[in-house]
VOVO-556675 format. One line per 5 residues: their letters; for each residue x, y, z of C-alpha. Coordinates in nm, 2 decimals. Each point is the difference from the previous one (the first is absolute). Example, Ala and Ser with C-alpha at 12.3 -4.5 7.8 and 13.67 -1.06 7.14 Angstrom:
REM VOVO-556675
as> 1.23/-0.45/0.78  0.14/0.34/-0.07
//
This chain:
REM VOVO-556675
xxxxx> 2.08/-3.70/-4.40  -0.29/0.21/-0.03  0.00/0.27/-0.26  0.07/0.39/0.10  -0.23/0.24/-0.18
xxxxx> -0.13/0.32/0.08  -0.37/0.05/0.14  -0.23/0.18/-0.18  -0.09/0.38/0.06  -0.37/-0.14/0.13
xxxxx> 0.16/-0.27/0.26  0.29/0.27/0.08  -0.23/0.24/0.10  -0.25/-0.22/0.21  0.33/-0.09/0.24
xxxxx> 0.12/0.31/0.01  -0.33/0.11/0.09  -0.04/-0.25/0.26  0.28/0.15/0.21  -0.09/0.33/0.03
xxxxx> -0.43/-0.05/0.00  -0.09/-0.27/0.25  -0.38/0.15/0.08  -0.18/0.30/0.02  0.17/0.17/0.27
xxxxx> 0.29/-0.01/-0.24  -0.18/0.16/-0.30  -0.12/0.27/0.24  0.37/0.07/0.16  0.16/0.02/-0.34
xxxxx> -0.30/0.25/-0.14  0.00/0.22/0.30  0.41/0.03/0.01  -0.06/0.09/-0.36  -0.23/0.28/0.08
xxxxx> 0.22/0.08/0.29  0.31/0.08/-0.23  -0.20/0.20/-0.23  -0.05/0.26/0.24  -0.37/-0.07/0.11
xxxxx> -0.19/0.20/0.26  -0.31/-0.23/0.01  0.00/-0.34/-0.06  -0.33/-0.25/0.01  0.00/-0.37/-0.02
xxxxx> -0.31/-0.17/-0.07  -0.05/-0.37/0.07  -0.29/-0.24/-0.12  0.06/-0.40/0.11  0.30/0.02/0.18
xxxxx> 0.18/0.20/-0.37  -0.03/-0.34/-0.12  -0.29/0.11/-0.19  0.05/0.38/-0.01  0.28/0.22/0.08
xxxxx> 0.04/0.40/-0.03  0.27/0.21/0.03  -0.10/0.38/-0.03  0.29/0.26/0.02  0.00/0.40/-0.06
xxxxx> 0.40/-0.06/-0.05  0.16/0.15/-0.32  -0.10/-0.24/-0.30  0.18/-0.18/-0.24  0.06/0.15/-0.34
xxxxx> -0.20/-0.19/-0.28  0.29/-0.12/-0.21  0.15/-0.10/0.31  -0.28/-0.21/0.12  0.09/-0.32/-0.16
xxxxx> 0.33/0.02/0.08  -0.10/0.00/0.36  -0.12/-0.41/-0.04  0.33/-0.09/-0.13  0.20/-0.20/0.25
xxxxx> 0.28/0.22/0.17  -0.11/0.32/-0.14  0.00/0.22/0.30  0.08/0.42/0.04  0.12/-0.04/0.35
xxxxx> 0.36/-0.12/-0.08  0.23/0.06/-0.34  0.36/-0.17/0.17  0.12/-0.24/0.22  0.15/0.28/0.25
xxxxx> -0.41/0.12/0.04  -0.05/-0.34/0.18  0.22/0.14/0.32  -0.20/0.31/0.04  -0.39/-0.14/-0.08
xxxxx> -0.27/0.22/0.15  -0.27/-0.13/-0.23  -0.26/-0.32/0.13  0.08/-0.17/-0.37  0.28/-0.01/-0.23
xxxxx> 0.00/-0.32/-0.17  -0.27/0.03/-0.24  -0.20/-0.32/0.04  -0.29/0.11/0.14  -0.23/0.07/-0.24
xxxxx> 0.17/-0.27/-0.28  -0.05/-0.28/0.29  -0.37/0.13/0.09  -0.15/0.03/-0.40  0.13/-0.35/-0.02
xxxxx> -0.19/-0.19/0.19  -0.33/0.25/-0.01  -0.23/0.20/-0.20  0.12/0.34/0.02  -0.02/0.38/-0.11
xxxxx> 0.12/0.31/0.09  -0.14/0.40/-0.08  0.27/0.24/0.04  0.03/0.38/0.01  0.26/0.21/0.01
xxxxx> -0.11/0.39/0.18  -0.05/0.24/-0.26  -0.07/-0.29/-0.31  -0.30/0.01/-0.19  -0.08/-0.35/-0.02
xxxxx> 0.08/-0.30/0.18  0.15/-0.36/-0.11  -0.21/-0.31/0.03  0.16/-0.35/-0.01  -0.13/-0.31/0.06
xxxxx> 0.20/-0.36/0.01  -0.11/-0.35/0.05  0.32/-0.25/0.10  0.25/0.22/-0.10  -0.15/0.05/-0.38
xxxxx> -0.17/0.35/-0.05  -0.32/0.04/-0.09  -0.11/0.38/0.00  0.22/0.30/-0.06  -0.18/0.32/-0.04
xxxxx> -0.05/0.38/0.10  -0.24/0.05/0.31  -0.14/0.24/0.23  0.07/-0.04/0.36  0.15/0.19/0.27
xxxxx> 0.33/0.11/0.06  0.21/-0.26/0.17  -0.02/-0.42/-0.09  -0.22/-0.21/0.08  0.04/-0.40/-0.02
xxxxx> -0.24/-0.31/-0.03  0.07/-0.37/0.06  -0.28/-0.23/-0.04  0.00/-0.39/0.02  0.36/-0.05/0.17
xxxxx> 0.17/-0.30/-0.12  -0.30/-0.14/-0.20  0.30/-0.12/-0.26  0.17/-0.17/0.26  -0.23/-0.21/0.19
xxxxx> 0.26/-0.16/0.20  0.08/0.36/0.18  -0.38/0.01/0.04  -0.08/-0.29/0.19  0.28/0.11/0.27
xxxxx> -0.18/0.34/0.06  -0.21/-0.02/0.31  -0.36/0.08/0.05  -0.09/0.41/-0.09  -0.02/0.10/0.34
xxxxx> 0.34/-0.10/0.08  0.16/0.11/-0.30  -0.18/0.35/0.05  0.14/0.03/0.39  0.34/-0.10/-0.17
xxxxx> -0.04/0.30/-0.24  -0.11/0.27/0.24  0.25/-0.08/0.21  0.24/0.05/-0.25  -0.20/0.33/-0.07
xxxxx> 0.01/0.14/0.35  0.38/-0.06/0.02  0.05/0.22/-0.29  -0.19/0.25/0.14  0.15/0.02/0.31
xxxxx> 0.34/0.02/-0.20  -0.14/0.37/-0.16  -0.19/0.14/0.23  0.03/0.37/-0.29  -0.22/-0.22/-0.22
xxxxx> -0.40/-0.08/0.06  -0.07/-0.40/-0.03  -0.36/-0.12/-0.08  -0.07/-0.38/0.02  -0.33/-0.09/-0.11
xxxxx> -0.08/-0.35/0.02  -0.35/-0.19/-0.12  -0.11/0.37/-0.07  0.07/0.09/0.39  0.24/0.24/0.05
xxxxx> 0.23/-0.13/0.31  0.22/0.26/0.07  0.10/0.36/-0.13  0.34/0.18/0.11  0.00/0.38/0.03
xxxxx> 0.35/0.05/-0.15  0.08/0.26/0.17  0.38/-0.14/0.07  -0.05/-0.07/0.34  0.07/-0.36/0.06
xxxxx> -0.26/0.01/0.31  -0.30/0.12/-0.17  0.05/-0.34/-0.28  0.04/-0.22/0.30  -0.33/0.12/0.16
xxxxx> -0.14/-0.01/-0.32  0.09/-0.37/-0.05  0.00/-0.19/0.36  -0.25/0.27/0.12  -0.05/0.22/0.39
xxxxx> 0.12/-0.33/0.21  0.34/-0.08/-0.17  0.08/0.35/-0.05  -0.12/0.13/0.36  0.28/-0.28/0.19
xxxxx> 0.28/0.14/-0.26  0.35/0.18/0.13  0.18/0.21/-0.24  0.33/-0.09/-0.12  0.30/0.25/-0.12
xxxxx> 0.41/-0.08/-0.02  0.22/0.12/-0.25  0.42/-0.07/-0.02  0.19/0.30/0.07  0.22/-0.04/-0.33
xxxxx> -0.17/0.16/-0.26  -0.18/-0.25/-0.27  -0.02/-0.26/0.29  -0.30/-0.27/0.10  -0.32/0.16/0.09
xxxxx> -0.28/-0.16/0.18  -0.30/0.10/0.05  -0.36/-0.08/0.03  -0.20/-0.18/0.32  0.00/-0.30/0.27
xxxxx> -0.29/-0.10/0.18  0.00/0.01/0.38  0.12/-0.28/0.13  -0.33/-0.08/0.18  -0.17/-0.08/-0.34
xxxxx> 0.22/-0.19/-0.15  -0.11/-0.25/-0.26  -0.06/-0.40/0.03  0.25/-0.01/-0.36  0.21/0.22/-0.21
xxxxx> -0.26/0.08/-0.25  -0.02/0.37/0.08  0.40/0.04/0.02  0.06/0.19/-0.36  0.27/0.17/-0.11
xxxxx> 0.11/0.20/-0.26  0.34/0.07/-0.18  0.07/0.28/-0.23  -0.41/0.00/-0.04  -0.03/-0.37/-0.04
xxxxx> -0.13/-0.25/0.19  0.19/-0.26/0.10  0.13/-0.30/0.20  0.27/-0.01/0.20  0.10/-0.24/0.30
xxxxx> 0.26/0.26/0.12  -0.25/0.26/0.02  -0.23/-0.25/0.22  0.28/-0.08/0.25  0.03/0.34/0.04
xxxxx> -0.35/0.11/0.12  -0.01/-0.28/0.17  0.32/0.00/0.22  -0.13/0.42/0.06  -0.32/-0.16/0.15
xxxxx> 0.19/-0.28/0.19  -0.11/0.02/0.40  -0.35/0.20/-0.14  -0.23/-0.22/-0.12  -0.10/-0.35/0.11
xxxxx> 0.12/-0.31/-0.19  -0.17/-0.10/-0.30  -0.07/0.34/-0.05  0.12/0.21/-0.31  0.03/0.38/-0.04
xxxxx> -0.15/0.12/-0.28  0.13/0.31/-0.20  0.05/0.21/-0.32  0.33/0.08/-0.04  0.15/0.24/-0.28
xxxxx> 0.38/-0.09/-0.03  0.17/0.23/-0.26  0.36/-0.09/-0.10  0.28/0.05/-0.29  -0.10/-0.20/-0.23
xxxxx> 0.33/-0.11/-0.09  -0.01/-0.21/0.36  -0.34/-0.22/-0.11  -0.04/-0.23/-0.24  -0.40/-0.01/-0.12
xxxxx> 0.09/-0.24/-0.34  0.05/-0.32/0.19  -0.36/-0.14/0.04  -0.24/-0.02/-0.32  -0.27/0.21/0.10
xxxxx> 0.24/0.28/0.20  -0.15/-0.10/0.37  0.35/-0.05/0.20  0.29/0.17/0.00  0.38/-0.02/0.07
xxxxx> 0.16/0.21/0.20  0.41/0.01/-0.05  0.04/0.13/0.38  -0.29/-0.18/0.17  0.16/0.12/0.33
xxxxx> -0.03/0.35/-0.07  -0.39/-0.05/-0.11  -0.06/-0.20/0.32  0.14/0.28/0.22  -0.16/0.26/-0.15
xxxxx> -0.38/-0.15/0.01  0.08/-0.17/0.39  0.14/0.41/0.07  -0.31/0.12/-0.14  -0.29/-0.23/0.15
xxxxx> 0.18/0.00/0.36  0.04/0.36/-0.01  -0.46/0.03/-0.11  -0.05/-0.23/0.24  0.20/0.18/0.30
xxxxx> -0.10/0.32/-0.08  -0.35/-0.01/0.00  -0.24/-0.05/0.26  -0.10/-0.35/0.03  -0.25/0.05/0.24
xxxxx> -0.40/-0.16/-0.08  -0.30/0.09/0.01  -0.31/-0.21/0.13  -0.18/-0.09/-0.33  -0.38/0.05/0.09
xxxxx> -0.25/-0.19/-0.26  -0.17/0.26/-0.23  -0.33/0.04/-0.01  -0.18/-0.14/-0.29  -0.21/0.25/-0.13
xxxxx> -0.32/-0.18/-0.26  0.02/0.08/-0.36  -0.29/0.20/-0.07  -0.25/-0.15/-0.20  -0.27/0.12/-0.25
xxxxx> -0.30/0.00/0.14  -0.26/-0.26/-0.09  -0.35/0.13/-0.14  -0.23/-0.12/0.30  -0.33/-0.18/-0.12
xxxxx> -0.32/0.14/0.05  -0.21/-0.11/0.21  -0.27/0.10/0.27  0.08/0.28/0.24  -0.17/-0.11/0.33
xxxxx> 0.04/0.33/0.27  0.14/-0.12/0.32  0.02/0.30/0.28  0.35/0.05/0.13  0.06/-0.13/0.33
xxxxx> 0.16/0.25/0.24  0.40/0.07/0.03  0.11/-0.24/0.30  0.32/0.07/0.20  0.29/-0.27/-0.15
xxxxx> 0.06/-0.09/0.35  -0.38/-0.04/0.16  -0.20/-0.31/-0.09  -0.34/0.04/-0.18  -0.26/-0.14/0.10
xxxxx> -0.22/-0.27/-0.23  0.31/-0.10/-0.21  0.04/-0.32/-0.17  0.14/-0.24/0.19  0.26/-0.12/-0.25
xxxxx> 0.17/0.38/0.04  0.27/-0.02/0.24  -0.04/0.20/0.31  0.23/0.30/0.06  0.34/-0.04/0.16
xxxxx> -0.06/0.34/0.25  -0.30/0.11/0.17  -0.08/0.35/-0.03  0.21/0.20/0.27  -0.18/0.31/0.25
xxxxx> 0.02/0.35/-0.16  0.25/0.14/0.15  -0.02/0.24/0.33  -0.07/0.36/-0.02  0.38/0.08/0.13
xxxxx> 0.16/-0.10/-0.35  -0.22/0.27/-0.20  0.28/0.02/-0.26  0.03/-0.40/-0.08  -0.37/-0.04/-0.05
xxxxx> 0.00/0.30/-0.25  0.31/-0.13/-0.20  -0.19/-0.37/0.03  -0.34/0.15/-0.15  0.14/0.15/-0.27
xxxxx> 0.00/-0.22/-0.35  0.29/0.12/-0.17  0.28/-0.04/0.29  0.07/-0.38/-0.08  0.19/-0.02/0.35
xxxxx> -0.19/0.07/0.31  0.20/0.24/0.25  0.13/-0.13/0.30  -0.06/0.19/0.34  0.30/0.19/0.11
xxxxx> 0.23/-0.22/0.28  0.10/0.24/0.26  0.35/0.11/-0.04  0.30/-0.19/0.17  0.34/0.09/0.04
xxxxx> 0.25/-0.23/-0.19  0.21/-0.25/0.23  0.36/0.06/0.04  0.22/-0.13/-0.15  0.39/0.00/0.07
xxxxx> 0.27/0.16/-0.26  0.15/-0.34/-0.03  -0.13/-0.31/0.05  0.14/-0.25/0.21  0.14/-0.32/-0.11
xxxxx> -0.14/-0.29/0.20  0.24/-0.30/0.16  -0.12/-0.23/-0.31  0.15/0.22/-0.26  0.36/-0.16/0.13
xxxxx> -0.05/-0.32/-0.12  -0.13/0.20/-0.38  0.40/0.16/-0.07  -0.05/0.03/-0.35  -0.32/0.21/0.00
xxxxx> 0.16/0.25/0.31  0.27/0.05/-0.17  -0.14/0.32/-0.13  -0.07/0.31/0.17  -0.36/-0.04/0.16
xxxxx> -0.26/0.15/-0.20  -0.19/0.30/0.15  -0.34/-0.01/0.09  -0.20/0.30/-0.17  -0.27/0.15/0.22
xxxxx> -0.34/-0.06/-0.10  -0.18/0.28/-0.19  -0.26/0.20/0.25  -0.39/-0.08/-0.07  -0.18/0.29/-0.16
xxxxx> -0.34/0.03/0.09  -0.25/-0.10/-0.27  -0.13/0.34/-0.01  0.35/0.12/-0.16  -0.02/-0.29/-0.22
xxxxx> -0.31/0.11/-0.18  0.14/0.32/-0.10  0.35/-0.19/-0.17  -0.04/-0.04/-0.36  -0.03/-0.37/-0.10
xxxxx> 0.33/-0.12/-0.12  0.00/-0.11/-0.37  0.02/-0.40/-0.03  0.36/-0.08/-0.12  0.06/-0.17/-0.33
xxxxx> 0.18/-0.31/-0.03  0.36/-0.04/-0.10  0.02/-0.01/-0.39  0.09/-0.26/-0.21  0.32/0.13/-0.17
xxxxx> 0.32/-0.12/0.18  0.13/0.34/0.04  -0.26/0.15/0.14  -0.09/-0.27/0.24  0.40/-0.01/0.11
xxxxx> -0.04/0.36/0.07  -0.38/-0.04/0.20  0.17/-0.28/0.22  0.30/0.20/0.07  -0.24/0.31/0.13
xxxxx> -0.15/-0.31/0.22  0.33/-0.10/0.18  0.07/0.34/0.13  -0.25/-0.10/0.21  0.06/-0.11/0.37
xxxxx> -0.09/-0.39/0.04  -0.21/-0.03/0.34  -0.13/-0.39/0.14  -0.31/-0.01/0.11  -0.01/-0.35/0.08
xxxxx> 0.06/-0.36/-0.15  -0.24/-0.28/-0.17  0.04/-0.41/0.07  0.33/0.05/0.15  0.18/0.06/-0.32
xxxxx> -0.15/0.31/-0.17  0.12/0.36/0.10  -0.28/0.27/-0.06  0.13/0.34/-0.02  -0.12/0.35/-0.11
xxxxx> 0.23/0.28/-0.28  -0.22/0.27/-0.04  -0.24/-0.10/-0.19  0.07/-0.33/-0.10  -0.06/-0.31/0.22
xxxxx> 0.29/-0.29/0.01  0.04/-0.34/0.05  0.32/-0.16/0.05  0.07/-0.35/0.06  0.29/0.00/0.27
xxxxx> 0.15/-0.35/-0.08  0.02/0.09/-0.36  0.17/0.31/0.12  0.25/-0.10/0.27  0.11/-0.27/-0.24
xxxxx> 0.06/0.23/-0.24  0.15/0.28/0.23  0.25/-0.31/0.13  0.09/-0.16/-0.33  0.10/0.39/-0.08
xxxxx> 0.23/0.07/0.29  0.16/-0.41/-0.12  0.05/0.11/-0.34  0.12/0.32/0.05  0.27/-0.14/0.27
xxxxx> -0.14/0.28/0.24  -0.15/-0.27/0.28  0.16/0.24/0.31  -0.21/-0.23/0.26  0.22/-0.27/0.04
xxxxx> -0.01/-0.21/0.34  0.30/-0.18/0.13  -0.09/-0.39/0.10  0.09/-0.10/0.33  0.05/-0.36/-0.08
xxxxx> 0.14/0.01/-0.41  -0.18/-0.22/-0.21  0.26/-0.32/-0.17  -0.06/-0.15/-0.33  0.21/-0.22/-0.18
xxxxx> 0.09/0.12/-0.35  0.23/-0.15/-0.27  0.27/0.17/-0.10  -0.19/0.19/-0.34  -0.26/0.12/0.20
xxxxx> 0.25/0.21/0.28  0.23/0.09/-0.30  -0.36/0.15/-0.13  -0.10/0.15/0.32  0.36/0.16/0.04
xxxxx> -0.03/0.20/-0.32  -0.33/0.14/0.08  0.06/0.09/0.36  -0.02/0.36/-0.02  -0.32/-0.05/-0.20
xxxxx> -0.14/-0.21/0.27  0.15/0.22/0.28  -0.23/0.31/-0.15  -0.31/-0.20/-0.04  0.09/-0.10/0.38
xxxxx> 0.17/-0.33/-0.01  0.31/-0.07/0.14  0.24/-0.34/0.04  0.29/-0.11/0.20  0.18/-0.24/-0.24
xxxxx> 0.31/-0.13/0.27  -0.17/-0.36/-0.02  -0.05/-0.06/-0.32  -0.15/-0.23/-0.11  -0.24/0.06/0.27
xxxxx> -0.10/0.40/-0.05  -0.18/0.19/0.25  -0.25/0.29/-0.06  0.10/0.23/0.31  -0.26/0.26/-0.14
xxxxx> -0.38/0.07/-0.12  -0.21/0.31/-0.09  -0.25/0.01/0.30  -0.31/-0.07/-0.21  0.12/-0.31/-0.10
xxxxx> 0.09/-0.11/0.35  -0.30/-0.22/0.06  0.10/-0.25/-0.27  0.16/-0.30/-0.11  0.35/0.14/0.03
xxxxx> 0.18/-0.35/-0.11  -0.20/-0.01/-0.31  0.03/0.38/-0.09  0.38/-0.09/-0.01  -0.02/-0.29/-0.21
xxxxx> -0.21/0.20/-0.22  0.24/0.33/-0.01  0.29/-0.25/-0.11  -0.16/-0.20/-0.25  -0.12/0.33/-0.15
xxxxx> 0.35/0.18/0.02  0.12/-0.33/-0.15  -0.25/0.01/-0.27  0.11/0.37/-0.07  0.29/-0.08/-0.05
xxxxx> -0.04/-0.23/-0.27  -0.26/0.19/-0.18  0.09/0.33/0.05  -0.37/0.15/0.03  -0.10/0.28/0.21
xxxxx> -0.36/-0.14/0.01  0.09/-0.33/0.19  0.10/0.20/0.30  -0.33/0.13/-0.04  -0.18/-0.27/0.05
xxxxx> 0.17/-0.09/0.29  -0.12/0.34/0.11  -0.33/-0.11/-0.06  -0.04/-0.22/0.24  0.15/0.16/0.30
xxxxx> -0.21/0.31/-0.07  -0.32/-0.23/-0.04  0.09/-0.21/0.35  0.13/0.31/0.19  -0.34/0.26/-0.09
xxxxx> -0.28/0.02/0.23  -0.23/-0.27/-0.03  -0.40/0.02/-0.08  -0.16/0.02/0.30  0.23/0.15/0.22
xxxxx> -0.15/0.24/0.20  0.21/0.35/-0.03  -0.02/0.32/0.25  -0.11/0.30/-0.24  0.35/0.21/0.05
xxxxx> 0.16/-0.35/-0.16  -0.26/0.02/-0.29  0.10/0.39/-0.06  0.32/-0.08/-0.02  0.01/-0.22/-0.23
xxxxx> -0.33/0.19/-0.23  0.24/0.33/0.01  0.28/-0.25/-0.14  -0.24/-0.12/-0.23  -0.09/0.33/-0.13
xxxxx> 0.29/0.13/0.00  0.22/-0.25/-0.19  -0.05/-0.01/-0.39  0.15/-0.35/0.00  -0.27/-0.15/0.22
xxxxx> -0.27/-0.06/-0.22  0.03/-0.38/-0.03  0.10/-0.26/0.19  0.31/-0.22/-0.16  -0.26/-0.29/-0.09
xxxxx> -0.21/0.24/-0.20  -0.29/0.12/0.19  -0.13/0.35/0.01  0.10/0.20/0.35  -0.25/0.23/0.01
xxxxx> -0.34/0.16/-0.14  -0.15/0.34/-0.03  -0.40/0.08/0.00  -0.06/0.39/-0.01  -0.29/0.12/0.21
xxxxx> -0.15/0.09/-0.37  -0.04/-0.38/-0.04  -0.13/-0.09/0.36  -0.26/0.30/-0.06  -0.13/-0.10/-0.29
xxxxx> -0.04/-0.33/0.09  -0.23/0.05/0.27  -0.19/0.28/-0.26  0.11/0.29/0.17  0.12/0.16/-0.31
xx> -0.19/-0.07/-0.32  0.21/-0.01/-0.35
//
């Protein structure tokens, strides 16, 4: 048998270190916790080859006293905890105390330290573990800490490190987790003597995300508030993306508990079952959650470097974020806006020194009307698309004088002579074709309003121009509260595009709405909700043989089935009939609609799941809608915009796919130049 003997303190220390520093991005994570703990208000990290080469951690925290300092690289010397019981109640990123032992290790390493109000700092400098330079120093208040030539004593952990680019994404990511995690303190990363990103820390959890992910991840962001009524409960908070910009992976889902980031599977299921029926599949939402709890109901000392958690009622935690993310996500106003390409203004340039050379005078050639041709031109220069139109006949004095003059960049249009407005009835009337369309009549008919009497352009003239309105801003409250000010709008259709596309006007603010993306969604509503009142008796009942699971199944969700307008006669069993339909999904393949209701209900029943009704849903929504390229009367299509409009929980359809979209008459006019930024 092999002899037992105990390692030395050299080996000892290179495994231990091993566990806790793994690359860079661990080096940085440890630091910046450090710094965290310490009370720092500004924290920089500096970078140079990935940290392989170069790493700095620069805090204005409170210091470390100097005959304290080298107690700080002992293993398990630590100030966050003095007993066992202080591991139930941790509100500190480290306690263990293996940080800096575990980095000085396997690096060259020193520290300056200050405490506020000392005279003189503390400079110490190790190499692998063994000091090298203890000494008084000047430097600032607060600590600052170098690493330099990671692992070059253990060239095994070297060669696994991957090239510097990589390793430096891995350690900003780190770094901008942290960050988002304390939004009170401002984060500097600097990396290859760039800086990448600075956060305000100003507390507000908003301004570090704009900060980091910048205008475009923060512009699509909903806010996100719950807190348990018992007091000292779970509170979340933070933001979800819409779900119309969800993300191809989970790489932008974060989440922080008790101020650190983590991983958490129950978490994920959670934001994910909140999006379920909003976004399409292979989709992910993206978000930055903040979940504080007790911290006697998480466990952060069962993973080495502190990135998952435990949760001892993982229910509880589940409810609380699902709660939390539904409730953003119903609240707000998921309603789009068209996004119109910016235009790309050119960096200015210094200007070049021109050479000198020979000036040779060349007499102007006269100013030619952009519309006439000129005669003797080059042939290679394209001819003009207009001729030159007549001058205009004495009657219209007033357009030729606003045309002459070089400031007005629109020419005035001669006056129209004045026409009463049609009539038009108090309420409209339905047409015979809105029979056969139950489930858009189904509400009150919209009325018409009367269109506005033309003013003569004499009285517009004297109007002050209206100042150009500004765009919805990018905060998520703010833009909640704009959109709301836009639905108080009345929705009007002013036509349809391809077939499929209703075009409608709200005040100022043109939309677009695609009506089989809608009615779906309107139908799969009234199935979930069991509120399907447009159910049509069949004349002749459809029969389909079942087995005896699959009736027992449809038997226990009857009354479920009956509200979302389904209803059986069971006196033949095995052979069930469907005696009744809702009238939108009369037109379809009622045999197979049953078999699919009880395979459903029988699959229900074994997997208790509220989704896998659902799905069934679905499908009947998605083969009952209107179809692309159906042609609609316009009272059909203001039905169902005003339903549209009007019903918070239309915004996508079940697969996914975005409703409807905004473009504000701001954005039309400045797209054909009429107003000028």
């Amino acid at each position: 048998m092999p002899e037992i003997h105990v390692l030395p303190k050299d080996i000892a220390e290179l495994i231990a270190a091993g566990e806790v520093i793994e690359r860079p991005a661990s080096v940085l994570k440890e630091l910046t916790e450090n710094a965290i703990d310490a009370g720092a208000k500004r924290i920089t990290a500096e970078l140079k080859r990935g940290g392989v080469l170069y790493l700095r951690v620069t805090d204005d925290g409170c210091g470390i006293a100097p005959e304290q300092v080298k107690t700080a690289f002992l293993r398990h010397a630590t100030s966050k905890i003095q007993t066992a019981e202080d591991l139930e109640s941790i509100f500190t990123l480290g306690f263990r105390g293996e940080a800096l032992a575990s980095i000085c290790a396997v690096s060259r390493m020193e520290i300056l330290t200050r405490q506020k109000g000392a005279e003189y700092g503390t400079h110490f400098a190790l190499e692998g573990g063994e000091e090298t330079a203890f000494e008084q120093s000047g430097c600032p208040e607060g600590t600052t800490v170098v690493v330099r030539d990671l692992f070059y004593n253990v060239p095994v952990r070297a060669g696994f490190l991957k090239k510097d680019t990589a390793e430096g994404n891995a350690a900003a990511n780190i770094f901008q987790k942290i960050a988002l995690s304390h939004p009170e303190i401002s984060f500097r990363l600097i990396r290859e003597n760039k800086t990448e990103f600075v956060t305000p820390g100003d507390g507000q959890l908003y301004s570090a995300v704009y900060a980091i992910f910048g205008k475009d991840f923060a512009r699509d962001l909903l806010p996100v508030r719950y807190q348990e009524q018992e007091s000292g409960g779970i509170t979340v908070g933070g933001y979800v993306i819409k779900p119309l910009y969800s993300r191809p992976n989970r790489s932008h889902q974060l989440f922080f508990v008790n101020g650190r980031s983590v991983r958490s599977f129950t978490l994920i299921s959670a934001i994910e079952e909140a999006y379920k029926t909003l976004i399409m599949t292979g989709k992910y939402p993206a978000c930055v959650l903040t979940v504080t709890v007790p911290p006697r109901i998480v466990d952060v000392n069962m993973h080495p470097t502190k990135a998952e958690v435990r949760f001892s009622d993982e229910k509880r935690i589940y409810n609380a974020v699902y709660f939390a993310v539904l409730g953003a996500l119903e609240q707000n106003h998921l309603i789009y806006e068209f996004r119109l390409p910016e235009e790309q203004r050119p960096a200015e340039q210094p200007p070049v020194q021109p050479k000198i050379t020979p000036q040779i005078y060349t007499p102007k050639r006269p100013q030619q009307d952009w519309f006439a041709p000129v005669a003797g031109t080059d042939s290679n220069t394209p001819a003009p698309l207009f001729e030159k139109k007549p001058p205009l006949p004495a009657a219209a004095p007033a357009a030729i004088t606003a045309a002459e003059q070089p400031h007005n960049p629109v020419p005035a249009v001669p006056v129209q002579p004045h026409t009463a407005p049609p009539q038009i009835p108090e309420k409209p009337v339905i047409p015979e074709a809105l029979r056969a369309f139950p489930e858009l009549t189904a509400q009150a008919p919209v009325p018409v309003r009367p269109m506005p009497e033309t003013v003569p352009a004499a009285e517009k003239e004297s109007e002050p121009m209206p100042s150009a309105p500004q765009e919805l801003p990018d905060e998520p409250e703010a833009r909640n509260a704009a959109i709301s000010a836009i639905r108080r709008e009345t929705i009007t259709v002013i036509g349809e595009l391809f077939d499929n596309y209703v075009l409608a006007q709200a005040g100022e603010q043109f939309v677009m709405i695609d009506k089989h993306a809608a009615h779906e969604r309107i139908l799969f509503e009234r199935f979930r909700t069991r509120e399907c009142r447009d159910r049509q008796q069949l004349l002749t009942p459809v029969r389909v043989l079942l087995t005896a699971d699959e009736i027992a199944a449809l038997q226990e969700q009857q009354e479920t089935l009956l509200g979302c307008g389904f209803t059986f006669d069971f006196g033949e069993a095995p052979v069930v009939q469907l005696t009744g339909v809702p009238l939108s999904c009369a037109e379809l393949d009622l045999d197979q609609i049953a078999a699919d209701l009880a395979a459903n209900c029988l699959k229900n029943q074994a997997q208790p799941d509220m989704h896998l009704l659902d799905d069934m849903f679905h499908d009947l929504a998605c083969k009952a809608a209107i179809r692309a390229g159906t042609h609609n009367t316009k009272e059909e299509l203001q039905s169902l915009a005003v339903q549209v409009w009007e019903n918070e929980q239309i915004r996508h359809c079940p697969h996914g796919r975005p409703v409807m979209f905004l473009l504000s008459k701001y954005q039309i006019e400045k797209q054909f130049r009429r107003i000028q930024d």
